[in-house]
C-alpha positions in Angstrom: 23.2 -7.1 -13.3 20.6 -9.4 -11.4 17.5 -8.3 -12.0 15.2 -10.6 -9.5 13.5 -10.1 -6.7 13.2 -11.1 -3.3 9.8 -11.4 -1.3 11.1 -10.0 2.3 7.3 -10.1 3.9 3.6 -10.0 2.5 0.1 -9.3 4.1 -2.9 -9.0 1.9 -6.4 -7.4 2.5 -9.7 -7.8 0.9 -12.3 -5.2 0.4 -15.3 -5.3 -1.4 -14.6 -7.0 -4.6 -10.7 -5.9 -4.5 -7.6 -7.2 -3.3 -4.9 -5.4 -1.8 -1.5 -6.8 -1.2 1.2 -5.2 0.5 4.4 -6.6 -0.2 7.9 -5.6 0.8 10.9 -6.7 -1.6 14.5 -6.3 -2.6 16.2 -6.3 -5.8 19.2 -4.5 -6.8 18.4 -0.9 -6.8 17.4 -1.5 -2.6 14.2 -2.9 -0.5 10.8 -1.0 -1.2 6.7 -1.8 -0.6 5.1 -2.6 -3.7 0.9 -1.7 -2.9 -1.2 -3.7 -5.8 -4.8 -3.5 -6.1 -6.3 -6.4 -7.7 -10.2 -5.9 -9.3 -10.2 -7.4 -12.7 -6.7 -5.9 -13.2 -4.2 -5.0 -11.6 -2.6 -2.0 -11.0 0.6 -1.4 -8.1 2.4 1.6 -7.0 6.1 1.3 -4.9 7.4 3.3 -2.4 11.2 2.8 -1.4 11.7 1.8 1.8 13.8 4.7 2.9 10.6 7.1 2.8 7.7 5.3 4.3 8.1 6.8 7.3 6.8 9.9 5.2 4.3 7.6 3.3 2.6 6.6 6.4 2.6 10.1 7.8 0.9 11.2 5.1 -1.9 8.1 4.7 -2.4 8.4 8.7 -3.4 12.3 8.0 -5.9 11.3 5.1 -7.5 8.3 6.7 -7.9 10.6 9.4 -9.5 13.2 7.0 -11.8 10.2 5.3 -12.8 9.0 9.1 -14.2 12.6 9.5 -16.9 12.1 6.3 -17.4 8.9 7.1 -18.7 10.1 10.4 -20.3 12.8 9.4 -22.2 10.6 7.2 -23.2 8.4 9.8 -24.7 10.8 11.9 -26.9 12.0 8.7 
C-alpha cells in the first residue's frame, strides 16, 4: 500500500506571530485540506475533500458571528 503524498495546491497566511497553511493533498485513502497552525509548534487538522462544501458553510456562519463582536467592539 503506498503511503505518500501528493501536494495538489498550497496557500499560506500569517497572522500575528502564527502561520497558517492550507494545503490540499492526496494519498491513498482520497484528496483532503490539511489546515496547520504553526506558533512554536505545530498543530493541523484535515478535512476530506468530499465535505468542505459543509466546512466552509459552517466557518462562513462563525466568521460571520466573530465579525459581529468585533464590530461591536469597535464601536465601544
Amino acid at each position: 500500500m503506498d503511503k505518500s503524498e501528493k501536494e495538489l495546491a498550497s496557500k499560506h497566511v500569517d497572522i500575528e506571530s502564527k502561520r497558517f497553511f492550507f494545503d490540499i493533498k492526496e494519498n491513498h485513502k482520497g484528496k483532503y485540506l490539511r489546515i496547520t497552525e504553526l506558533s512554536g509548534g505545530r498543530s493541523c487538522i484535515v478535512i476530506p475533500l468530499d465535505g468542505i462544501n459543509l466546512f466552509r458553510e459552517r466557518l462562513v456562519e462563525i466568521v460571520d458571528e466573530a465579525a459581529s463582536f468585533l464590530n461591536a467592539e469597535a464601536e465601544a
